[in-house]
C-alpha positions as CSV (number, residue, x, y, z in Angstrom):
1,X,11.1,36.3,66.2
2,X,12.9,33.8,64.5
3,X,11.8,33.9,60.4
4,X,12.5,30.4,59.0
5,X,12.8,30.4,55.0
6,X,12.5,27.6,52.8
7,X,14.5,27.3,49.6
8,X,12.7,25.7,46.6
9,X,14.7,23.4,44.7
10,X,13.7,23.2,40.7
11,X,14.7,21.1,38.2
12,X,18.5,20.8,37.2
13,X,19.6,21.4,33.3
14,X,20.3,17.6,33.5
15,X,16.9,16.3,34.8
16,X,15.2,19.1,31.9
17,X,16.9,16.7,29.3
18,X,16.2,13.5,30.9
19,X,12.8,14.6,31.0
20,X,12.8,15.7,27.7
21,X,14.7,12.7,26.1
22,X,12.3,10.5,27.9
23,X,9.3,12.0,26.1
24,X,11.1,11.9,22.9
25,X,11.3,8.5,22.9
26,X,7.7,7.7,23.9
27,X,6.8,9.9,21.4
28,X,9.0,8.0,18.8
29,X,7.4,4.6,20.2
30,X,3.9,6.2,19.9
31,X,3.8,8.1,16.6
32,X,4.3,4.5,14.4
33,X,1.3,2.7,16.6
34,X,-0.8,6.0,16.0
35,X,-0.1,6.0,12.1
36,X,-0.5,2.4,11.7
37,X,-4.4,3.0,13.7
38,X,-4.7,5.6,11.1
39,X,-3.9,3.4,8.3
40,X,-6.6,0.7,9.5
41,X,-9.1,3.1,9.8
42,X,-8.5,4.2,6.3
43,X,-8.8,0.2,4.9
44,X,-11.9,-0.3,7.0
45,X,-13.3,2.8,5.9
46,X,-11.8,1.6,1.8
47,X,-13.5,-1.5,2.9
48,X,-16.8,0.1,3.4
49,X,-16.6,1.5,0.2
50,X,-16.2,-1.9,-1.7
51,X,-19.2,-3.4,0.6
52,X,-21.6,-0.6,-0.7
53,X,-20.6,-0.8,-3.9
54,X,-21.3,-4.2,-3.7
55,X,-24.6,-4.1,-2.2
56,X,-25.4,-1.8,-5.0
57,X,-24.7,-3.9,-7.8
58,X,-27.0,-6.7,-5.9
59,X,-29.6,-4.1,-6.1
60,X,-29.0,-3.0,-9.4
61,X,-29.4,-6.9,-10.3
62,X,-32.2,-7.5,-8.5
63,X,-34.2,-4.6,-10.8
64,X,-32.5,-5.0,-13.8
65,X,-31.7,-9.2,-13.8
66,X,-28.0,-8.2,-14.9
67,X,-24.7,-6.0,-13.7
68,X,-24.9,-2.2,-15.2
69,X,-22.6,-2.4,-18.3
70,X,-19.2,-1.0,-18.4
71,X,-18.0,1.0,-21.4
72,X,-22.1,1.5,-22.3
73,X,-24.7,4.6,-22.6
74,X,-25.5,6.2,-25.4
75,X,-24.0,5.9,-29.0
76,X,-22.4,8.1,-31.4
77,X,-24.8,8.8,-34.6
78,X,-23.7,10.0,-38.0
79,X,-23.1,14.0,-37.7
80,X,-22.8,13.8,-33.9
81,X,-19.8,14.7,-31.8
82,X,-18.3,14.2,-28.4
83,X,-21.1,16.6,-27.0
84,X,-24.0,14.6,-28.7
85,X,-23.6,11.4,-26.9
86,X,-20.8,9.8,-24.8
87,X,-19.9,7.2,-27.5
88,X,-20.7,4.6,-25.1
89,X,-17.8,4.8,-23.1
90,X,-19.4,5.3,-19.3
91,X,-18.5,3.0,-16.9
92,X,-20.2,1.1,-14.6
93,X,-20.2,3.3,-11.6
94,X,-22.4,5.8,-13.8
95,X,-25.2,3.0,-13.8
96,X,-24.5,2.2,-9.9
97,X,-25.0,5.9,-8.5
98,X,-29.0,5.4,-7.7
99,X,-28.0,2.5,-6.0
100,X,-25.1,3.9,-3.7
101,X,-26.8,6.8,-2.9
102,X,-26.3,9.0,-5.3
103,X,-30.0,10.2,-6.6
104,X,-29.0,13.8,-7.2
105,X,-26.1,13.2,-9.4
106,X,-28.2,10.7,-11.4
107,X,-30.8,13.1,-12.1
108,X,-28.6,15.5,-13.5
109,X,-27.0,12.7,-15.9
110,X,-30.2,11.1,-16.9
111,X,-31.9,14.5,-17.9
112,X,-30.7,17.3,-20.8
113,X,-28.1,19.2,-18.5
114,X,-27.9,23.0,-20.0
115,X,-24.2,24.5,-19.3
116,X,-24.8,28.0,-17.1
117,X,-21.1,30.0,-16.7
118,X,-20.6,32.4,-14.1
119,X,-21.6,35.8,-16.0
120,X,-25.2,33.7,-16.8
121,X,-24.1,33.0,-20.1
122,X,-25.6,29.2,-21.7
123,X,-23.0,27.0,-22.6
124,X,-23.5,23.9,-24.3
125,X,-26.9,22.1,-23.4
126,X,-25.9,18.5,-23.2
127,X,-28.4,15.6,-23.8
128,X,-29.4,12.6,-21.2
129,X,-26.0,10.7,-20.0
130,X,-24.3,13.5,-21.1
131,X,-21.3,14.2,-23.5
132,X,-17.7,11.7,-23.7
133,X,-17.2,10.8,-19.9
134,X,-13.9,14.0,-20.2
135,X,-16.0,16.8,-20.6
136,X,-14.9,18.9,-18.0
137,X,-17.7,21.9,-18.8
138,X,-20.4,18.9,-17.9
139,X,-20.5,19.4,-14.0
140,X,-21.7,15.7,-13.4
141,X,-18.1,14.2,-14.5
142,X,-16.1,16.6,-12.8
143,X,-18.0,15.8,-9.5
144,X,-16.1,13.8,-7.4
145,X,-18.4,11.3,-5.1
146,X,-16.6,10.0,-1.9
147,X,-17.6,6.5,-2.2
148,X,-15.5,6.1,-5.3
149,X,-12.1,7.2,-3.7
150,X,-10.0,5.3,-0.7
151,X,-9.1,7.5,2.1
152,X,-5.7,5.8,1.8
153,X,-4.9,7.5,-1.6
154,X,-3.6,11.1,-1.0
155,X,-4.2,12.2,-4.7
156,X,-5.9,15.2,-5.2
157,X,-7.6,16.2,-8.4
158,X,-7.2,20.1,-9.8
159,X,-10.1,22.0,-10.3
160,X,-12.5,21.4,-13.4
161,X,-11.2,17.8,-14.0
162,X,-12.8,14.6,-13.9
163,X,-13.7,13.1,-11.0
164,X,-11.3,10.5,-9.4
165,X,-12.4,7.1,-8.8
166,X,-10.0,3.8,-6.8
167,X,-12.4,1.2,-7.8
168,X,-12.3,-0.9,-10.9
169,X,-14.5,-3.3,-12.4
170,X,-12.4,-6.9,-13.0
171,X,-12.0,-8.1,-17.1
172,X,-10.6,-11.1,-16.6
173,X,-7.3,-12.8,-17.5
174,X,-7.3,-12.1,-21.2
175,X,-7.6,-8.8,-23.1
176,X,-8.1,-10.1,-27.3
177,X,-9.6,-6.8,-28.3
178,X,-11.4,-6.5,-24.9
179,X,-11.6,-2.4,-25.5
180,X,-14.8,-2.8,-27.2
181,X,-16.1,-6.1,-27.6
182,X,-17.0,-6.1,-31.5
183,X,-19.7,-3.0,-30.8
184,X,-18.7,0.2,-32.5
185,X,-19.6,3.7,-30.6
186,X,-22.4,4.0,-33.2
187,X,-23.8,0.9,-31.7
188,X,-23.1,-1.1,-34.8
189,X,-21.9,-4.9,-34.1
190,X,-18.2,-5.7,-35.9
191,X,-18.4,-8.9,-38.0
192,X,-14.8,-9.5,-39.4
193,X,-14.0,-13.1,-38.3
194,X,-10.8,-11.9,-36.0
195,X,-12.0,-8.5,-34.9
196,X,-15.7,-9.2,-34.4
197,X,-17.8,-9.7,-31.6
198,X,-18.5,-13.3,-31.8
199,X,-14.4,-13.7,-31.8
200,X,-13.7,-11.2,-28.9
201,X,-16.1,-12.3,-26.8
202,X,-14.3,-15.9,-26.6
203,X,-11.8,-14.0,-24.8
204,X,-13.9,-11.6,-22.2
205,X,-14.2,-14.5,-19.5
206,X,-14.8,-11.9,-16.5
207,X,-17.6,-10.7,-14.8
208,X,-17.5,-7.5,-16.4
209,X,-17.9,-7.3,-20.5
210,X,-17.2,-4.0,-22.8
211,X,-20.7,-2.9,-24.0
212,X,-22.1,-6.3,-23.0
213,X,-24.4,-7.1,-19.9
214,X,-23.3,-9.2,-17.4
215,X,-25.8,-11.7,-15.5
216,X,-25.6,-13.6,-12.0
217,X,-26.8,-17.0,-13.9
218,X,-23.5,-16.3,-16.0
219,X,-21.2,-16.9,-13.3
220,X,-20.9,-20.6,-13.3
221,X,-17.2,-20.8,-11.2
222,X,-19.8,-19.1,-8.1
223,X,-20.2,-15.5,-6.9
224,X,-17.9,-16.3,-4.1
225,X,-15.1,-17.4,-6.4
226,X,-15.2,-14.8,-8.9
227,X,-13.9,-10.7,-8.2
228,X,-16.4,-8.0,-9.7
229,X,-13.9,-5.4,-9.0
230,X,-10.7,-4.4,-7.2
231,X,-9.0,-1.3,-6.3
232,X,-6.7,0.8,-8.3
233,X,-4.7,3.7,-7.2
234,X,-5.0,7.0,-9.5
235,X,-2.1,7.9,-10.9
236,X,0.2,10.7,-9.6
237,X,1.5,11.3,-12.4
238,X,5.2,10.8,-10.9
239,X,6.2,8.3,-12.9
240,X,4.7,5.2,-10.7
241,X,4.6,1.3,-12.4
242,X,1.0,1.5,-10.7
243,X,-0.4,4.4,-11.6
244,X,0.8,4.6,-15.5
245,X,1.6,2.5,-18.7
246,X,3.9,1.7,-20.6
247,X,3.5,0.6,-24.4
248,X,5.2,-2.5,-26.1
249,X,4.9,-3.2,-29.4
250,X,1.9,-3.7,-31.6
251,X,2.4,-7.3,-32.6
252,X,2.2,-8.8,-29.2
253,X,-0.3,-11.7,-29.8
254,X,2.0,-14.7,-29.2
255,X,3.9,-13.0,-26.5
256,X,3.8,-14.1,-22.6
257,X,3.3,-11.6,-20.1
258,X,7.0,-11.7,-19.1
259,X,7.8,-10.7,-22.5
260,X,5.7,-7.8,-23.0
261,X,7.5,-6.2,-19.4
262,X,10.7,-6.9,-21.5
263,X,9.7,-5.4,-24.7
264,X,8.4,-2.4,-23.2
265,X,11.5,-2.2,-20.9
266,X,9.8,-2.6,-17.7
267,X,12.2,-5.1,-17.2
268,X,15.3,-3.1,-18.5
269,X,15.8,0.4,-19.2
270,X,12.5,1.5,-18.2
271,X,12.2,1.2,-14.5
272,X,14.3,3.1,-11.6
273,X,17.1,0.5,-10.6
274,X,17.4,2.9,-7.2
275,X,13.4,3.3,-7.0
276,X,11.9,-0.1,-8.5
277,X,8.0,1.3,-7.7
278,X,8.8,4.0,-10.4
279,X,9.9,4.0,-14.3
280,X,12.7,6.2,-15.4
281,X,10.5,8.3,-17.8
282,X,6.7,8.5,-18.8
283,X,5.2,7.2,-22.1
284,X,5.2,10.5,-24.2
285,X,1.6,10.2,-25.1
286,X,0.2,9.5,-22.0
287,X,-1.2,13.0,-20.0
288,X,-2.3,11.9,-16.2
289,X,-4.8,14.4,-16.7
290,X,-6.8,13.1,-19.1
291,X,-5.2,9.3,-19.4
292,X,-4.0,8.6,-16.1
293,X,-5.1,5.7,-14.0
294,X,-8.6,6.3,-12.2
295,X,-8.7,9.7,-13.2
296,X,-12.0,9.4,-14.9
297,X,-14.7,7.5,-13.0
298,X,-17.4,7.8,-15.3
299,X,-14.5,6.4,-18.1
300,X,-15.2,3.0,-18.7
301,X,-11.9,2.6,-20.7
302,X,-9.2,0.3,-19.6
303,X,-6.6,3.0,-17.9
304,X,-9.5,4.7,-16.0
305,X,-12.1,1.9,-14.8
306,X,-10.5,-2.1,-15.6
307,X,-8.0,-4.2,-14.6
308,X,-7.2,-7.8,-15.6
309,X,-6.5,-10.9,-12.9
310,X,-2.7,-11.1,-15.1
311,X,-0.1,-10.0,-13.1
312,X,-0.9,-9.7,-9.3
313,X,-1.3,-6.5,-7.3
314,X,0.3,-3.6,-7.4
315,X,2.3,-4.6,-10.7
316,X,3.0,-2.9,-13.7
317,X,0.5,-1.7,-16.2
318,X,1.5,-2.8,-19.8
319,X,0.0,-1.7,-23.5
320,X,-0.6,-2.9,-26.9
321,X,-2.1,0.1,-28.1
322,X,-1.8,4.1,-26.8
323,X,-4.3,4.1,-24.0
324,X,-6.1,0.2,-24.2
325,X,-5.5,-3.7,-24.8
326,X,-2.9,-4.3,-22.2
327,X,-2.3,-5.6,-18.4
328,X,-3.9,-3.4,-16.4
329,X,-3.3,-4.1,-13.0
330,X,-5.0,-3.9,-9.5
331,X,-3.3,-1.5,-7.2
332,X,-3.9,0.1,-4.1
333,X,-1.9,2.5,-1.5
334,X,-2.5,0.1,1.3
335,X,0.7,-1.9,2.1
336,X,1.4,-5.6,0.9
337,X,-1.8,-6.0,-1.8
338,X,-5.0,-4.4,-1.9
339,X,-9.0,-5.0,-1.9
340,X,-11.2,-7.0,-4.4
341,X,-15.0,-6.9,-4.1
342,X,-16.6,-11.2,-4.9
343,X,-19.4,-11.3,-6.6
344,X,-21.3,-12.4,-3.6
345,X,-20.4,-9.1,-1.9
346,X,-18.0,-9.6,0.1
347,X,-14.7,-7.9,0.7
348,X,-11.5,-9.4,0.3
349,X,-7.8,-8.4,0.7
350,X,-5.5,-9.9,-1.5
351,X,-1.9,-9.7,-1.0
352,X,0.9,-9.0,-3.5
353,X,2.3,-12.9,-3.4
354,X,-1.0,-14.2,-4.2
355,X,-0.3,-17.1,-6.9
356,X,-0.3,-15.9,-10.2
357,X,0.7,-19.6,-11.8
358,X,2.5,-19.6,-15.6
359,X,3.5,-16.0,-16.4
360,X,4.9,-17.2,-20.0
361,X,1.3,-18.7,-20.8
362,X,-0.5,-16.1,-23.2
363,X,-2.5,-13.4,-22.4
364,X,-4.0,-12.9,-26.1
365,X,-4.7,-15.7,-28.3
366,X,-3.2,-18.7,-27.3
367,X,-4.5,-21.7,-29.8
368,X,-8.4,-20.6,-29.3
369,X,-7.8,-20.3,-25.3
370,X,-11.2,-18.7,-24.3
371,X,-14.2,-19.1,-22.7
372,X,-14.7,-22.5,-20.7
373,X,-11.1,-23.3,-19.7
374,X,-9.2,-22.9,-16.9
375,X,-7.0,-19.6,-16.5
376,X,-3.4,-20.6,-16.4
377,X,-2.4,-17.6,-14.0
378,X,-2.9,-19.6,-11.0
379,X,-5.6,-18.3,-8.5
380,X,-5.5,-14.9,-8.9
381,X,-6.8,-15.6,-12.6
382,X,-8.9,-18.0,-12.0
383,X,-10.5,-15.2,-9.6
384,X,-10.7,-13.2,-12.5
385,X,-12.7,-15.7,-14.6
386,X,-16.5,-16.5,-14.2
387,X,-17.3,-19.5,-16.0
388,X,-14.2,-22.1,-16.0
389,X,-15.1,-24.3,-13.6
390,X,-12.6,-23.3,-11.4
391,X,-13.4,-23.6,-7.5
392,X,-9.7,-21.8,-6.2
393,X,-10.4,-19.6,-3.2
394,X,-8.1,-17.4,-1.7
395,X,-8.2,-20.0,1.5
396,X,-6.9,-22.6,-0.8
């Protein structure tokens, strides 16, 4: 009997490493197309965000015939402190949460919250809308709430701090003592002829107003021309010309925007020559945990919950003062610009080259420049302003 064998043949060292090569670079052609799907998802899903938050503040207008405030609540009486009232200094998300979705959370703000530690001692018992918006004892402000946050930012907050937020409301192109308006936290209305209300208001032309309602029949320039808000990115606290300020000087009221990047050194010492997204040093007053971009979302102050229609997206963030009166920039971690929410709710994305017109015109005073005429930062400002009869559309 003749036995016939048959010798099987495998693969050779060389066709292993063709093999392999092969897959290596169908992985390397791959991986970019499944990271760039990832990052779509993530600005669709960002997207989604802006469109609720949008059909919330149509709610919230429809049963209260005006925008929740920003930089509101409750005011800071004689003898009080920061755990007797928030000095009005919540922003607007802390009016929209009933309106997103958010009932539980409200609740807890719009009620005495009592403080319970672990061991079942009381801490402090907190009144309705709670204590200053960075109490991190006050469970409500250390909550974070999904909506408020774009899956494309990868910062994570530390345990017991303030909630995170990506979402700003819009102040317009001009920031003459925007931080409060001419109302004092005890509620009281400034009357000095420069530093009043009747003054600074001249100068708050956008749709949101420090301590001052906002209503639909104010925007004359159209919902669909004027931004409500835009995104922000929170800051990292590495050092990014996004996500933290720098401070000029205090006498900066006849100075163009160009200026105030030179005289803070943004456009000198102060930023990375070999990393231009990132300044060589922090200001030294500035903590990211308790002053960094859209690290408080119940803040309503200008590093936490604003930015202006100045300099475009994803700029610098320049200030007057230690923590408010500056360009505050939108910002986002999507690439080439980032989202803005109209005031008709829809959702726009705005790239970095959008026209931002005369950068040497005046951001503060500029010989009465206020309410009524037209923003001279081309049609990202006049996107930032509600009642200057301007018509410019990003399709323009």
């Amino acid at each position: 009997m003749t036995h016939v064998s048959k010798r099987r043949r495998g693969f050779t060292l060389v066709e292993l490493l063709v093999v392999i090569a092969i897959i290596g670079v169908l992985v390397g052609l791959l991986l970019p197309a499944v990271q760039a799907a990832r990052e779509a998802a993530r600005r669709m899903s960002c997207s989604n965000n802006f469109k609720q938050l949008g059909i919330g503040m149509h709610n919230y207008h429809s049963a209260f015939k005006n925008l929740p405030m920003n930089y509101g609540g409750t005011w800071h009486s004689n003898g009080g402190n920061d755990n007797t009232s928030n000095r009005g200094r919540l922003s607007y998300l802390v009016g929209l949460l009933p309106f997103v979705e958010q009932q539980g959370l409200w609740e807890n703000i719009a009620n005495p919250y009592q403080v319970i530690y672990d061991d079942g001692s009381l801490g402090n018992l907190y009144p309705a809308m709670g204590p200053v918006p960075f109490r991190s004892d006050y469970a409500p402000w250390i909550t974070e709430v999904p909506m408020f946050r774009c899956p494309s930012d990868p910062t994570v907050r530390s345990s017991g701090l303030p909630g995170y937020t990506n979402y700003a409301a819009c102040h317009g192109d001009c920031f003459w003592e925007q931080t409060e308006v001419g109302i004092h936290e005890d509620g009281t209305r400034e009357t000095d002829g420069g530093w009043g209300e009747i003054n600074c208001k001249k100068y708050a032309r956008g749709a949101f107003t420090a301590r001052h309602f906002t209503h639909f029949r104010d925007v004359l320039d159209g919902l669909s021309n004027t931004m409500v808000a835009g995104e922000i990115v929170v800051d990292r606290g590495e050092k990014e010309i996004t996500g933290t300020a720098i401070k000029a000087e205090n006498d900066m009221q006849h100075v163009s925007p160009g200026e105030w990047a030179t005289r803070a050194g943004v456009n000198g010492t102060m930023v990375d020559p070999e990393r231009p997204k990132f300044y060589t040093q922090r200001h030294s007053e500035f903590n990211p945990d308790d002053r960094g971009r859209g690290r408080q979302w119940a803040n309503g102050r200008e590093f936490s919950t604003r930015f202006h229609s100045i300099r475009p997206p994803n700029s610098y963030n320049v200030m007057r003062w230690w923590d408010n009166n500056g360009m505050w920039s939108a910002s986002s971690r999507h690439i080439g610009g980032c989202h803005v929410l109209m005031g008709d709710g829809a959702v726009t994305f705005v790239t970095d080259s959008v026209d931002t017109g005369n950068q040497a015109a005046l951001p503060l005073q500029e010989a009465g420049r206020g309410l009524g005429e037209q923003s001279p930062y081309g049609i990202w400002g006049a996107l930032g302003t509600l009642a200057s009869s301007e018509t410019a559309s990003l399709e323009d």
